[in-house]
ChimeraX commands (.cxc) that place a marker at each C-alpha (Angstrom):
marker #1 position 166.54,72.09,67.00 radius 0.5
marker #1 position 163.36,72.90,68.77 radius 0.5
marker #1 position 164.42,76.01,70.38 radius 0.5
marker #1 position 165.70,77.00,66.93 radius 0.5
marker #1 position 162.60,76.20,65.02 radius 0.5
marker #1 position 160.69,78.55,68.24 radius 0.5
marker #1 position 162.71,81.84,67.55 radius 0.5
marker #1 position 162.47,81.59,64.20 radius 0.5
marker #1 position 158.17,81.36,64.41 radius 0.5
marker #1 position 158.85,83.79,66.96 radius 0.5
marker #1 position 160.94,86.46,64.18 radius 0.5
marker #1 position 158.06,85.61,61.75 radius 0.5
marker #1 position 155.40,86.38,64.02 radius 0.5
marker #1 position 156.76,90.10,65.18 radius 0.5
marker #1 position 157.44,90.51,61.25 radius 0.5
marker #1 position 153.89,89.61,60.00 radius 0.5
marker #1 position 152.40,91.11,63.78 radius 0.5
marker #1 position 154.13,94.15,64.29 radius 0.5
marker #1 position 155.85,95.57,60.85 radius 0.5
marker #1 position 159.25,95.57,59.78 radius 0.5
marker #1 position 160.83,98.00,61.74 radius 0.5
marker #1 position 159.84,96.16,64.80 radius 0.5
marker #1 position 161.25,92.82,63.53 radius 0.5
marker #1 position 164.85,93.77,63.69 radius 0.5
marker #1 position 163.91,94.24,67.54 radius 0.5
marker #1 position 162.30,91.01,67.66 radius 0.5
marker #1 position 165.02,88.88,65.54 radius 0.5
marker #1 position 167.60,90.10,67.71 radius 0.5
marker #1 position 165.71,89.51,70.96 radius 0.5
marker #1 position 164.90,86.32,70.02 radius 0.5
marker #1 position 168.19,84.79,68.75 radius 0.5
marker #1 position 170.54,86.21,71.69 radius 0.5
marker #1 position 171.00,83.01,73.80 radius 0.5
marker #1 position 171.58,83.28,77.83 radius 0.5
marker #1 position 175.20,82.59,77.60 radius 0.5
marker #1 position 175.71,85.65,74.81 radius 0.5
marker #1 position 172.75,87.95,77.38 radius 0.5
marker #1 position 175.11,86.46,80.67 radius 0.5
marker #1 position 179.09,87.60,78.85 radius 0.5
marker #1 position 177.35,90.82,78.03 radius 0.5
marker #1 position 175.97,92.14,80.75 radius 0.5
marker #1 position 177.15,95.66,82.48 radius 0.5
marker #1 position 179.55,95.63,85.16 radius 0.5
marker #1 position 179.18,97.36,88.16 radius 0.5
marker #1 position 181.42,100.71,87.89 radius 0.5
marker #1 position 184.90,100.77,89.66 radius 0.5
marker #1 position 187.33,103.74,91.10 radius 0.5
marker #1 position 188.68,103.72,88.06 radius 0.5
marker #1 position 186.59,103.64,85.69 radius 0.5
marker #1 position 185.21,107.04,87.51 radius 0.5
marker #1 position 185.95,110.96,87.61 radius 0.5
marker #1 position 183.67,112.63,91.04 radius 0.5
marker #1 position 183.84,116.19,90.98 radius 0.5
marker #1 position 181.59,118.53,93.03 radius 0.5
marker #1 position 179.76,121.44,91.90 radius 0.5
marker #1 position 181.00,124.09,94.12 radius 0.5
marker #1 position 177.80,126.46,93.73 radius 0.5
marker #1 position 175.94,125.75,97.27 radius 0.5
marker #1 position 171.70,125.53,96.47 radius 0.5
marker #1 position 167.94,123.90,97.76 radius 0.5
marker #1 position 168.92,122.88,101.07 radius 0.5
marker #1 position 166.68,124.03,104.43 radius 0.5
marker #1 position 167.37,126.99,106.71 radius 0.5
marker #1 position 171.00,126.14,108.33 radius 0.5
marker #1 position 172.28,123.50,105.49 radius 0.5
marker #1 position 172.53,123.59,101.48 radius 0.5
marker #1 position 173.65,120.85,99.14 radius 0.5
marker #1 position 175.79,120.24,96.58 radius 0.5
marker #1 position 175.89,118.01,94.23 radius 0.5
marker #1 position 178.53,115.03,93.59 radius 0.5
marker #1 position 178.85,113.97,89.74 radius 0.5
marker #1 position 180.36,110.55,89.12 radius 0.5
marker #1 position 181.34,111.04,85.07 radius 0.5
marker #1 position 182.08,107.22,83.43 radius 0.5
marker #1 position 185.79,108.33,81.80 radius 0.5
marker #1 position 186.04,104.43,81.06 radius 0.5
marker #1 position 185.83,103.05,77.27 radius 0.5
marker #1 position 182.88,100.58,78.49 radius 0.5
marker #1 position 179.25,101.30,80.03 radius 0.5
marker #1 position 179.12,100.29,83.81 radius 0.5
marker #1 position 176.40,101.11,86.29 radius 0.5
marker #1 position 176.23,102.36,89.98 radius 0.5
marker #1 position 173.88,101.44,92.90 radius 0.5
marker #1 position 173.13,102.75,96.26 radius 0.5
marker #1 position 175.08,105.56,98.38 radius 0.5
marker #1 position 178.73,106.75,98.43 radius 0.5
marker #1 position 180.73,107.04,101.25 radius 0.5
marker #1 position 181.55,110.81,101.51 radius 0.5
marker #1 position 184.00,112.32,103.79 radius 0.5
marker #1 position 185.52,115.84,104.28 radius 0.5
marker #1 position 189.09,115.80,104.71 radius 0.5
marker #1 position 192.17,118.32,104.93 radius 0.5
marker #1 position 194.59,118.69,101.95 radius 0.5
marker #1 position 196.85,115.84,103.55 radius 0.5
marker #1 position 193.62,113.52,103.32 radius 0.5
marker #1 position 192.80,113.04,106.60 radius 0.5
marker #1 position 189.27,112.77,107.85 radius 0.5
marker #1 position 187.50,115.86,109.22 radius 0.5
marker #1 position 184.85,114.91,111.72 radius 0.5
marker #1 position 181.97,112.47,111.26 radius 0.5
marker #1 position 181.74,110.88,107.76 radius 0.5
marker #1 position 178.20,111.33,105.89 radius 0.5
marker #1 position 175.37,109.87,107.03 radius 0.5
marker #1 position 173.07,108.18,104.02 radius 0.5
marker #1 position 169.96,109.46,103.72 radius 0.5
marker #1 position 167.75,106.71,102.81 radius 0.5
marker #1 position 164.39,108.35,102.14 radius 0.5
marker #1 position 164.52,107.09,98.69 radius 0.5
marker #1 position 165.19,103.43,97.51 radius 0.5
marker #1 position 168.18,102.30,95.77 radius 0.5
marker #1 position 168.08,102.47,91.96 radius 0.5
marker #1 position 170.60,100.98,89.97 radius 0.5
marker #1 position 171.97,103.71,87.08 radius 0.5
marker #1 position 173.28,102.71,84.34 radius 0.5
marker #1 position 176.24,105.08,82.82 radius 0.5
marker #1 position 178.03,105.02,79.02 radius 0.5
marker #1 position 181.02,106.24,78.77 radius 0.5
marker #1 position 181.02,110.53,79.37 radius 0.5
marker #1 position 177.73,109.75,81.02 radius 0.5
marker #1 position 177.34,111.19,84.49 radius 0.5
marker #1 position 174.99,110.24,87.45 radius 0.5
marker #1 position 174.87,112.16,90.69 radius 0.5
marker #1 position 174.31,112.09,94.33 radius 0.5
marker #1 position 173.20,115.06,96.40 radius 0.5
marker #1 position 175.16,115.96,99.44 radius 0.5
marker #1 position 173.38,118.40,102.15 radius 0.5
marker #1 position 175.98,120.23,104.16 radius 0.5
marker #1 position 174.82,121.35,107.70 radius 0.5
marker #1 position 176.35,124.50,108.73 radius 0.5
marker #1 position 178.73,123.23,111.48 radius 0.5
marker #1 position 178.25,127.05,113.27 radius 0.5
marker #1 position 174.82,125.33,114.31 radius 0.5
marker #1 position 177.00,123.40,116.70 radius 0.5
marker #1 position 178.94,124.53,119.46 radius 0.5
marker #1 position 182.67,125.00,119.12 radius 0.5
marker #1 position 183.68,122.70,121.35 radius 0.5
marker #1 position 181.50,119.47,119.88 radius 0.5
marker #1 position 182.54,120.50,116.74 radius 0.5
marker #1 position 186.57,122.20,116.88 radius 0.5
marker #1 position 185.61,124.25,113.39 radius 0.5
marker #1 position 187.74,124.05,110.68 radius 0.5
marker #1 position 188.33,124.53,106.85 radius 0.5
marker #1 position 188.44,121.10,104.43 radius 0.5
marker #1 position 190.34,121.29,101.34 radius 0.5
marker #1 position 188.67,117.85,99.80 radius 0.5
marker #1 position 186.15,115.60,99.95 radius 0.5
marker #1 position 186.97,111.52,100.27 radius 0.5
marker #1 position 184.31,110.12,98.37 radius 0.5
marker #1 position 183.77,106.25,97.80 radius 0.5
marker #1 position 181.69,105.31,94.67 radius 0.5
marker #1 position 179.17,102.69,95.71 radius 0.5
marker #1 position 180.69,99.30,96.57 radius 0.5
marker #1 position 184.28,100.25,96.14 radius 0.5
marker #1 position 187.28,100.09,98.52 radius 0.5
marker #1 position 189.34,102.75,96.65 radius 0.5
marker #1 position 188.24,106.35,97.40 radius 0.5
marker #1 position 188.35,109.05,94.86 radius 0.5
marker #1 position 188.86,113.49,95.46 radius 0.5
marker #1 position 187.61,116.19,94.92 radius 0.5
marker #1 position 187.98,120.25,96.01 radius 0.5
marker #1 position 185.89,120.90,98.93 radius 0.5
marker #1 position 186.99,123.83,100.72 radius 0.5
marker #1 position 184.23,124.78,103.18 radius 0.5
marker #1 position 183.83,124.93,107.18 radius 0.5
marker #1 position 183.29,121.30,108.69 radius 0.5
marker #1 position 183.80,119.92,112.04 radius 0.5
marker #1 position 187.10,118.70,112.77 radius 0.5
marker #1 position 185.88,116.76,116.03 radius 0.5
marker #1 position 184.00,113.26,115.51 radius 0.5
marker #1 position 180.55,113.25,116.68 radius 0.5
marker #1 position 178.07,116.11,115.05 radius 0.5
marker #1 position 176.91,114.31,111.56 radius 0.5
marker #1 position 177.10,117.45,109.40 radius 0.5
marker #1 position 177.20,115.86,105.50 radius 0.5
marker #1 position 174.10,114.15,104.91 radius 0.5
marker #1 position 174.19,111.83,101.45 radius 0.5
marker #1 position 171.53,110.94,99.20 radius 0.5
marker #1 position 171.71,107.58,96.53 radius 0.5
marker #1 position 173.26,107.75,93.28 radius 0.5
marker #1 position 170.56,109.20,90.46 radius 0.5
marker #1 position 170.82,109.30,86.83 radius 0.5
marker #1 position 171.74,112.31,84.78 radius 0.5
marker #1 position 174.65,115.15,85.67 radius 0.5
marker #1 position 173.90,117.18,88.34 radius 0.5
marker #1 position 171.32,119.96,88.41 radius 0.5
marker #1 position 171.96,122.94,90.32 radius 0.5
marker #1 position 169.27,124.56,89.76 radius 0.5
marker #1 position 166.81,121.86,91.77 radius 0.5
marker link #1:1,2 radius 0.2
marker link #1:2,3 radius 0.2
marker link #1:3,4 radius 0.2
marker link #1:4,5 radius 0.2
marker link #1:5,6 radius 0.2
marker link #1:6,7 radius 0.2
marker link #1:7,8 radius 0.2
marker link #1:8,9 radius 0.2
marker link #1:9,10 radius 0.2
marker link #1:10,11 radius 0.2
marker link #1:11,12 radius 0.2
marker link #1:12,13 radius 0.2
marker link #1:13,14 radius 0.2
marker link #1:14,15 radius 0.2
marker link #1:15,16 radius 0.2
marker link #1:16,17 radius 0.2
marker link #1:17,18 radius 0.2
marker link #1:18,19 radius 0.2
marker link #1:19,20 radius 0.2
marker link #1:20,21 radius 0.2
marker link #1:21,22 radius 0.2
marker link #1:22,23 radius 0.2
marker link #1:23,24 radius 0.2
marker link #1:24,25 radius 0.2
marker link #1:25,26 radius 0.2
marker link #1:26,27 radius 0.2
marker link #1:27,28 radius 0.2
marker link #1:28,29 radius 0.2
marker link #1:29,30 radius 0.2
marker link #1:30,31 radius 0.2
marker link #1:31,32 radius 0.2
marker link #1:32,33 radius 0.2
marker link #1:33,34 radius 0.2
marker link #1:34,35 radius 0.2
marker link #1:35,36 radius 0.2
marker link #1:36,37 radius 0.2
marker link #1:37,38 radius 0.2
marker link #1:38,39 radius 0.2
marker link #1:39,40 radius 0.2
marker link #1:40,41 radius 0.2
marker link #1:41,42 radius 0.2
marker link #1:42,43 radius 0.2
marker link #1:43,44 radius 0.2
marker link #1:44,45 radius 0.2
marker link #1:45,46 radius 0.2
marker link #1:46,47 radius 0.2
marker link #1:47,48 radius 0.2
marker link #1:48,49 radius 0.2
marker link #1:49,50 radius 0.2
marker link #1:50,51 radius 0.2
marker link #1:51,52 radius 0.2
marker link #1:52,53 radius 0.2
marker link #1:53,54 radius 0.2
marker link #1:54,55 radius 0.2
marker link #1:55,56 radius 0.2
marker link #1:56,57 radius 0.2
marker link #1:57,58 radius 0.2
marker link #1:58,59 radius 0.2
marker link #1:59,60 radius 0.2
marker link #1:60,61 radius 0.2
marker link #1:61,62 radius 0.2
marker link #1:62,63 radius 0.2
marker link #1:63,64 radius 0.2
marker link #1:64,65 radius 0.2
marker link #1:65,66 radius 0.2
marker link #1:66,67 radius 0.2
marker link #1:67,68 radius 0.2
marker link #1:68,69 radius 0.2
marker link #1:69,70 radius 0.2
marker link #1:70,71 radius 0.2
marker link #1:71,72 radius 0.2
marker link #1:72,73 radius 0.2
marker link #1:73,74 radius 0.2
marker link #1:74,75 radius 0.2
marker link #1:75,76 radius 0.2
marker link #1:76,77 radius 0.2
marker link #1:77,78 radius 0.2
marker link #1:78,79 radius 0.2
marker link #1:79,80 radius 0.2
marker link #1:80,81 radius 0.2
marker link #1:81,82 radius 0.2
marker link #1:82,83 radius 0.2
marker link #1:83,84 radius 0.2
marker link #1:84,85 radius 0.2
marker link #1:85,86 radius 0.2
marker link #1:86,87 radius 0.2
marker link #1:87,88 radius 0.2
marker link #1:88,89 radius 0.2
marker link #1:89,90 radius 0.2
marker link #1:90,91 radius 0.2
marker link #1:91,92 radius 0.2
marker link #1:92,93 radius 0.2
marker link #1:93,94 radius 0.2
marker link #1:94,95 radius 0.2
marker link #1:95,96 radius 0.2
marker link #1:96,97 radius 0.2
marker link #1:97,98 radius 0.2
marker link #1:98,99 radius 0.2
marker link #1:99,100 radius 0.2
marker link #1:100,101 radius 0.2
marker link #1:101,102 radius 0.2
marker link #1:102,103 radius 0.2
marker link #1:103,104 radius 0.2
marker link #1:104,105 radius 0.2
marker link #1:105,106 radius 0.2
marker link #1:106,107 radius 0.2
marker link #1:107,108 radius 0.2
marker link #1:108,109 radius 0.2
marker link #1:109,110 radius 0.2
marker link #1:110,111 radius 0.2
marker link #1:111,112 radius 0.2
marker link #1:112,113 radius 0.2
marker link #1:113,114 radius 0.2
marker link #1:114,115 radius 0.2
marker link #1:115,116 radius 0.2
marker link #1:116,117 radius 0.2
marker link #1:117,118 radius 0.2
marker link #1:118,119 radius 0.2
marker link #1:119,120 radius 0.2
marker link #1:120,121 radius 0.2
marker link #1:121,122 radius 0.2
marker link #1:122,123 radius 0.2
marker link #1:123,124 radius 0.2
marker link #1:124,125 radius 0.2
marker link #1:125,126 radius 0.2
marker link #1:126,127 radius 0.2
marker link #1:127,128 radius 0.2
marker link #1:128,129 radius 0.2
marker link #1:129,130 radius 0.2
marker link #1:130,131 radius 0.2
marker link #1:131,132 radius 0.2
marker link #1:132,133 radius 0.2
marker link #1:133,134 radius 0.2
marker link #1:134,135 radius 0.2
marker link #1:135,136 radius 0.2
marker link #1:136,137 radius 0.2
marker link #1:137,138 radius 0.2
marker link #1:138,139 radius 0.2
marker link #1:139,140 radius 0.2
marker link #1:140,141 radius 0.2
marker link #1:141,142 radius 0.2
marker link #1:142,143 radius 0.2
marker link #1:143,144 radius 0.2
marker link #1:144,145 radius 0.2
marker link #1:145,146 radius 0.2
marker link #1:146,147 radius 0.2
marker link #1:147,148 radius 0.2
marker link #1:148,149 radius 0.2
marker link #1:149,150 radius 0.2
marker link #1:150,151 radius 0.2
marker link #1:151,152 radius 0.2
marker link #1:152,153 radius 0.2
marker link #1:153,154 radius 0.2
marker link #1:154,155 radius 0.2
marker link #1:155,156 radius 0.2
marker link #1:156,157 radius 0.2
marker link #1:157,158 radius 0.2
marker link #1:158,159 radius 0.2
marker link #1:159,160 radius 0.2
marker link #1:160,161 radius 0.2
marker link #1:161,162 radius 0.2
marker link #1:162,163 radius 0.2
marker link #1:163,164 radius 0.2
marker link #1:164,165 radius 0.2
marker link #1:165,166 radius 0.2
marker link #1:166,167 radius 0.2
marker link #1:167,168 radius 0.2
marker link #1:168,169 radius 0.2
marker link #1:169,170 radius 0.2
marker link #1:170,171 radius 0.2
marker link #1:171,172 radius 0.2
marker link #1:172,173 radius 0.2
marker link #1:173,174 radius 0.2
marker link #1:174,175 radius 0.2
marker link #1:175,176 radius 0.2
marker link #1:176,177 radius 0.2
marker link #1:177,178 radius 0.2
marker link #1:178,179 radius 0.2
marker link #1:179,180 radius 0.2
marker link #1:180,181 radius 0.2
marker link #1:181,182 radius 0.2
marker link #1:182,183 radius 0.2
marker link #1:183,184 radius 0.2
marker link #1:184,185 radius 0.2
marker link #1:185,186 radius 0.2
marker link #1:186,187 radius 0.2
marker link #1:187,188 radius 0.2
view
């Protein structure tokens, strides 16, 4: 009864305080309980619930590398959210791993993005040129696809990749940057 007689003071007060348009705000702030708040909240996104796709048009990057952007689009009904780094991979059209898998670059902290459905966060991916090694720590060769696993998920998703990556373990050539919000911006 008390905690009843509290939100409704507390609707009054934002209606009196800040104007109508701000009550609705307040009302419904004030009346969701913790159990409705808990049964609501966001899952983390799955495989599944994910399209990754690469834009194929190499840009930024430093003398010997470029990156390329990885877009994670939501194709699910329901919003979900990503965290952290993917695991990215270059592999040949049979889906085997090519060389080293991509080291996380971790100069920025973890944000946790929230995605509706169509919505579509990114993660930059900066390729080394693999001719910066020599042949024989790197055995050269052509990828068809990358293998890349969305943040906290056992289930790896595809997409094209056809460029020249080491085929030999050892040289860390893909370099991976955490998931950000918003599609994927070339231009940057």
């Amino acid at each position: 009864m008390f905690k009843g007689t509290r939100r409704t003071v507390a609707a009054i007060a934002a209606v009196l305080g800040l104007g109508t348009g701000s009550a609705v705000w307040a009302v419904s702030a004030a009346s969701a309980s913790p159990a409705a708040s808990a049964s609501s909240a966001v899952p983390e996104c799955t495989s599944s619930q994910l399209a990754v796709w690469v834009y194929n048009n190499p840009g930024g990057g430093a003398a010997g590398s470029f990156d390329l952007p990885i877009g994670f689009t939501n194709i699910s009904s329901r919003p979900c959210y990503l965290v952290g780094w993917p695991g990215v991979s270059a592999t040949n059209s049979a889906g085997t791993q090519l060389g080293s898998a991509a080291a996380r670059d971790a100069t920025e902290p973890r944000k946790v993005v929230t995605l509706a459905p169509d919505a579509t966060a990114n993660a930059d991916l900066k390729v080394t040129d693999v001719l910066n090694f020599t042949a024989s720590a790197c055995k050269p060769t052509t990828a068809a696809l990358l293998k890349v696993f969305p943040p906290d998920q056992k289930r790896a998703l595809t997409a094209f990749f056809s460029w020249t990556v080491c085929a030999k373990k050892g040289p860390v050539y893909l370099f991976v940057q955490r998931i950000r919000a918003g599609a994927p911006n070339p231009d940057e």
